[in-house]
N, C-alpha and C positions, 0 to 999 in steps of 0.2 A: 360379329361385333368388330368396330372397329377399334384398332389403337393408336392413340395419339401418344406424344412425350414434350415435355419442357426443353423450348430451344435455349440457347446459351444467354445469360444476359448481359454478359460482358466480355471482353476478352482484344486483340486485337482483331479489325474487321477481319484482316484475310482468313484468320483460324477460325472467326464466328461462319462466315460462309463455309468453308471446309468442314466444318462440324454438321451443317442445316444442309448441306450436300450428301453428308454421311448420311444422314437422318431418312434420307428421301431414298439415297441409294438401301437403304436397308429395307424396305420398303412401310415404312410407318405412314399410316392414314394422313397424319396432321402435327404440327408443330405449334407451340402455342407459347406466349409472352407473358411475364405475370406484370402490373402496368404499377410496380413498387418505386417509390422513393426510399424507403425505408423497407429492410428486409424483416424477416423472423426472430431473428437473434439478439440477445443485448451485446453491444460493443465491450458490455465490461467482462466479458469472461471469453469474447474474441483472443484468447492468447492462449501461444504455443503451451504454456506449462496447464493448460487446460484443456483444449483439444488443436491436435495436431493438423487442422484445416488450417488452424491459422499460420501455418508456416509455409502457406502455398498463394493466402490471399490474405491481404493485411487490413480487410475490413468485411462485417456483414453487409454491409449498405452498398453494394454497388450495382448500379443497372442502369445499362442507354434505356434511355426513352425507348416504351414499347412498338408507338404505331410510328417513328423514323427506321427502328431497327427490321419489323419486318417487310416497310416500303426498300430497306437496302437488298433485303432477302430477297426478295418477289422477282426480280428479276434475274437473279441466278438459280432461279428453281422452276420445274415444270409442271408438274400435278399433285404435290402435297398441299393439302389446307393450309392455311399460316392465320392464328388463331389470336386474338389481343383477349388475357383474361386474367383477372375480368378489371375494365377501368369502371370508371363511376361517373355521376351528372353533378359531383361537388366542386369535380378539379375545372372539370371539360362539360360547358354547355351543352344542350339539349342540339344547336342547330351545326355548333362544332364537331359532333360526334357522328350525326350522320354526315356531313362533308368529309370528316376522316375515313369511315366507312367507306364512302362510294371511290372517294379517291384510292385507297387501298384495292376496293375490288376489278378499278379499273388498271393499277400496277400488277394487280396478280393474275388478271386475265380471269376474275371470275372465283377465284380462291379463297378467299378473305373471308371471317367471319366475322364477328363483334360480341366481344364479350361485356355485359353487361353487370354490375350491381349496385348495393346500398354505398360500397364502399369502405375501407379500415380505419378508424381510426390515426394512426400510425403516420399512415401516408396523406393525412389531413390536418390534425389538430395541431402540431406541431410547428405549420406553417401558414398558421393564419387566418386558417378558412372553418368555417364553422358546422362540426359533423351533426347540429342537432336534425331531427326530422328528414334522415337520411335516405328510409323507404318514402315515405311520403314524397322525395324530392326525385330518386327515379322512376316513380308511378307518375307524378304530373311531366319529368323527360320523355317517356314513353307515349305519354300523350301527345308531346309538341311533334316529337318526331315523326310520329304517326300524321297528323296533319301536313309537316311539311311535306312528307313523301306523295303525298294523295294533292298533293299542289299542282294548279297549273300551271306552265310556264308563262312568265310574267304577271302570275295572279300575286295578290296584293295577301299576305296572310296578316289576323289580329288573335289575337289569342292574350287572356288576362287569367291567370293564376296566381296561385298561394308567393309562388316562390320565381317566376319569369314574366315578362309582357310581351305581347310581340304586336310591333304597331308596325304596320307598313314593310313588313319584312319580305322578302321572297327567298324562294329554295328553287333556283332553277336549272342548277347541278343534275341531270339526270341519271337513271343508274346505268350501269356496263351493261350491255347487253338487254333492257329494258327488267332489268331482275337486281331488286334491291339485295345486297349480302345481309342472311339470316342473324338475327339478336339474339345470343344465347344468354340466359339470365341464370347466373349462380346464387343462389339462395335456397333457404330452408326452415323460414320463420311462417306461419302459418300467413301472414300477409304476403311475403315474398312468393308463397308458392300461387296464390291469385294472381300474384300481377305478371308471372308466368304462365299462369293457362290462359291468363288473357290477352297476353301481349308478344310470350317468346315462343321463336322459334325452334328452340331448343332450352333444355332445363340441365345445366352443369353448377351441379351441386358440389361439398366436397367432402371427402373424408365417414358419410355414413354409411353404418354395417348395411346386411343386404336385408334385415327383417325393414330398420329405418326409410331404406329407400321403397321398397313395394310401400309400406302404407304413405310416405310422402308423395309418390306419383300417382296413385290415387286419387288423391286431392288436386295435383296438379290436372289431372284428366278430367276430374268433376268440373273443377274450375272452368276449364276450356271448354267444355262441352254446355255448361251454360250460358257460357258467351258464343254459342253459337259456331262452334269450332268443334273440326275431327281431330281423333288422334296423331293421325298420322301428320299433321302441322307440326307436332311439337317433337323436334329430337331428342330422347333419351338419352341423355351422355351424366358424366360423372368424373370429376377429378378422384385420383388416388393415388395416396402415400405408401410409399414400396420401401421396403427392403429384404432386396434379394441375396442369397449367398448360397453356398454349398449345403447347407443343413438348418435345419431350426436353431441348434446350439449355437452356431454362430450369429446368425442373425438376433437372437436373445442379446448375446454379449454387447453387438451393435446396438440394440437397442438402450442397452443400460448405459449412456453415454451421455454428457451433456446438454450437445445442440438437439438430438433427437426428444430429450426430454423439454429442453426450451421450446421445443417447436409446441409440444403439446400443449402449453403457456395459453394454444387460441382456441383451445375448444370450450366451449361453453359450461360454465357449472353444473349444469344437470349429468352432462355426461360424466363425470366425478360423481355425483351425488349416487347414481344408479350402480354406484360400486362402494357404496357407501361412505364416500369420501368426500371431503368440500375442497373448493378449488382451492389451490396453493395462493392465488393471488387474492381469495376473498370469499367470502360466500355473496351470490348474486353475481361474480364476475362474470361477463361476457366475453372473452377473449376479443376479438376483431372490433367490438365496438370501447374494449377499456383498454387495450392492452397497446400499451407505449414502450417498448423493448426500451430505447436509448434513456429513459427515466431510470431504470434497474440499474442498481450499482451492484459490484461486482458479489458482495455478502446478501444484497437481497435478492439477485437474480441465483447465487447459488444455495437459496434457500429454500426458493420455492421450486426449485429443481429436484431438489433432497424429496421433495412432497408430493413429487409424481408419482401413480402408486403404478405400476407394471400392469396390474390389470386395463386400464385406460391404452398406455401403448401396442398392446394385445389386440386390443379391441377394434383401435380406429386403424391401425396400420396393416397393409396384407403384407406379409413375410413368410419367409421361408426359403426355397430350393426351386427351381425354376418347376418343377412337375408341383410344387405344395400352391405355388402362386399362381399358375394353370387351374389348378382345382377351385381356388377361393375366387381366380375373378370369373369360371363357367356360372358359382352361383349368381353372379349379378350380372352376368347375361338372363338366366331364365327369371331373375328379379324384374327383366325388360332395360337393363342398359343395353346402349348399339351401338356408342359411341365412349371409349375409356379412354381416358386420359394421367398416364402413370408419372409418377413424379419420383422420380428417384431419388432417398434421399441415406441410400446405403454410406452414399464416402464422405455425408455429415456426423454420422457415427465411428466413422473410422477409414481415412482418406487414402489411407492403401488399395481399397475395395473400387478403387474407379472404374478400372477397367475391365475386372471379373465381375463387378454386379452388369455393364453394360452388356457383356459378354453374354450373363444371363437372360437379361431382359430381353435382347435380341432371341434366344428360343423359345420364351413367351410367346413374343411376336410372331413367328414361323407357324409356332401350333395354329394359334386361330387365323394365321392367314390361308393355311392349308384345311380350319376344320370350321 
């Protein structure tokens, strides 16, 4: 199985490279971008007398541009993946995406992936742009792209859909080495997972247990295999929310914190409801498609914080002790992930833990690079 991690999304350049140098020197699979405007957290309880991150960064919202920061990366780096996940076809056209695409895989020498989705709210509605029919509008991107790729050079493309036209267009951009960089599609709505076995290369979902992911790749497998596709087309990868520390009891503690409970803010009602509880933010909340952090003021973001039940943080998040977090991600190896992608998000809960959870994460690493 391989493991991926979250590269930096700010910082000065020299340290961001020093850091995606460390990354590579350690020897981690892949390095990956999240393509936010808007982070996780509400701004109004970004403060020191609430949790003590904020007295190291004076905002949740900050991140260069994903696909500039790992065009700066690419070229100080030698054989790690460098991953964009996941942008969307709301912000960045259909024939934009692949020209960012190919131009990436031709800075990386081949490295590059493309992460794909419907998109967050958050990082949309906010400024201007309209998230309705969000699946529908990467299903017909997936389309266009597909056609340009399959373009001849100098052919004339027409293409007339729901939501783009394309009159007299051309894609005569060719790919690095005659090999398009792979689309990996994060989703997990029973639409999102068709337009995955139809269309991606890869299936980077986020945050489900390991019973959730066998029966969703399933589906994803069905899918592809109707449309006339092997499995082995579609790489099995998976984002995942860590907090690692010396013991359960600590990583508990971490847990019961703030931001870690903020974050939970994006998972879907059901996943609440199956612990018998309804989301803090609503019943029928969808986190990613309702959930607008900078709208929460500081009494309503720490209310529905109050309302996170523990069983939910338990559930979605692996923790523990680096042999506990070893054990939880071998299940979702034999569940069929082969690609992980860890997100650290220990020194959100408690920013002392920086460089002991790294610490940890890195003998994660070692096991399965060794096993």
């Amino acid at each position: 199985m391989k493991i991926g991690v979250i590269g930096p999304t700010f910082s000065p350049p020299k340290k961001l490279i020093e850091t995606v140098k460390k990354i590579e020197m350690k020897g981690y699979d892949s390095v990956w971008w999240p393509d936010h405007l808007m982070g996780w957290y509400p701004q109004s309880i970004w403060k020191p007398e609430i949790t003590n991150v904020a007295k190291y960064q004076k905002s949740p919202h900050v991140f260069f541009e994903a696909s500039a920061t790992i065009s700066f990366v690419s070229s100080q780096t030698n054989k790690i993946i460098l991953g964009l996940s996941v942008t969307d076809a709301i912000r960045r056209n259909p024939a934009y995406l692949l020209q960012t695409a190919v131009t990436l895989s031709y800075f990386s020498n081949g490295r590059f992936i493309l992460g794909l989705g419907a998109g967050e709210a958050e990082n949309i509605t906010p400024y201007g742009l309209n998230y309705s029919k969000q699946v529908s509008k990467l299903e017909e991107a997936l389309k266009i792209i597909k056609l340009l790729k399959n373009s001849g050079t100098g052919e004339k493309i027409y293409f007339k859909g729901k939501f783009w036209k394309l009159e007299d267009a051309v894609f005569d951009l060719q790919p690095h080495n005659n090999k398009h960089p792979p689309i990996w599609i994060g989703g997990q709505g029973e639409k999102m997972l068709l337009i995955t076995g139809k269309y991606g290369d890869g299936w980077l979902p986020v945050d489900l247990t390991v019973e959730e992911y066998k029966e969703k790749l399933k589906k994803v497998l069905r899918y592809a295999s109707k449309n006339g596709r092997k499995e082995e087309e579609i790489t099995k990868a998976l984002f995942i929310s860590v907090i690692i520390d010396k013991n359960n009891e600590e990583c508990l503690k971490i847990m019961d914190s703030p931001l870690i409970k903020a974050k939970a803010l994006i998972y879907p009602a059901y996943v609440y409801e199956k612990h018998g509880y309804q989301h803090p933010l609503g019943r029928n909340f969808y986190g990613l498609r309702d959930y607008i952090p900078s709208k929460l003021s500081e009494k309503e973001a720490l209310k529905a914080i109050n309302l996170v039940p523990k069983e939910v943080l338990e559930e979605r998040y692996v923790y523990g002790s680096p042999e506990e977090v070893i054990n939880k991600l071998a299940w979702y190896k034999k569940a069929g992930v082969e690609h992980v992608v860890l997100w650290n998000e220990t020194f959100f809960g408690d920013y002392r833990k920086v460089k002991t959870s790294y610490h940890y994460l890195t003998q994660v690493l070692n096991y399965f690079k060794e096993n």
